[in-house]
C-alpha positions, -999 to 999 in steps of 0.1 A, spaced: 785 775 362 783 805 337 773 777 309 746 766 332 729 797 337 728 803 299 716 769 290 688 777 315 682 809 301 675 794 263 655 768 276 632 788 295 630 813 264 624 782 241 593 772 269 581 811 265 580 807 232 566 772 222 540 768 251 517 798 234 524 784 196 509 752 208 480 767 225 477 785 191 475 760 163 458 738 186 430 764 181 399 773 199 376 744 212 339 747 226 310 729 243 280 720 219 244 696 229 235 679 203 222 645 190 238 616 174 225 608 138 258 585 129 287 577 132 311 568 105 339 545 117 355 539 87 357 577 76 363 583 113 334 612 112 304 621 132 272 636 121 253 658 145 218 678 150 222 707 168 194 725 193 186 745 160 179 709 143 209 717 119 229 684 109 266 689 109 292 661 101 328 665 112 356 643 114 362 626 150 397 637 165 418 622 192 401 608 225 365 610 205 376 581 178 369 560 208 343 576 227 317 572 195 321 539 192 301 535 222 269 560 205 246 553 184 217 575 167 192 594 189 220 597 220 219 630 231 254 641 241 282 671 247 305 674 215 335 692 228 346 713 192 380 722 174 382 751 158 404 771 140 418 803 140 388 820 114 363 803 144 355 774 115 348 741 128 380 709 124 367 685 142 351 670 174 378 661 198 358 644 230 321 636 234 305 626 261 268 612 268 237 635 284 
């Protein structure tokens, strides 16, 4: 019973410890409007124009490989963003259509 209890205790520690590291290199994301100029299948990248009319391109991540296959230029949509620690952008990882 004694071997229990510490086996428990690790585990729980090893939880403590791993659920915040994976918060943390997954990064930051946020919300962005913007409208589709293309989309790059091959390169598996996205380029955008922002409400400021700024065009950014940045590679499509996860869940949002699939969801731009159904976009095409002028959609206006939500780009959900990755970024990294220094706040610089990694990628789009959903998008979804206004």
């Amino acid at each position: 019973m004694k071997r229990f209890g510490t086996i428990a205790t690790l585990l729980i520690l090893a939880l403590a410890v791993a659920i915040p590291m994976a918060s943390y290199a997954a990064g930051k994301t946020h919300d962005m409007k913007a409208t589709v100029v293309s989309v790059d299948e091959k390169a598996k990248t996205i380029t955008l124009k922002d409400e400021n009319g700024e065009s950014h391109t940045a590679p499509l991540l996860g869940k949002a490989m699939g969801e731009a296959k159904t976009l095409k230029a002028g959609d206006m949509v939500t780009a959900t963003c990755q970024d990294n620690e220094k706040g610089e952008h990694t990628g789009v990882t959903a998008l979804k259509k206004s």
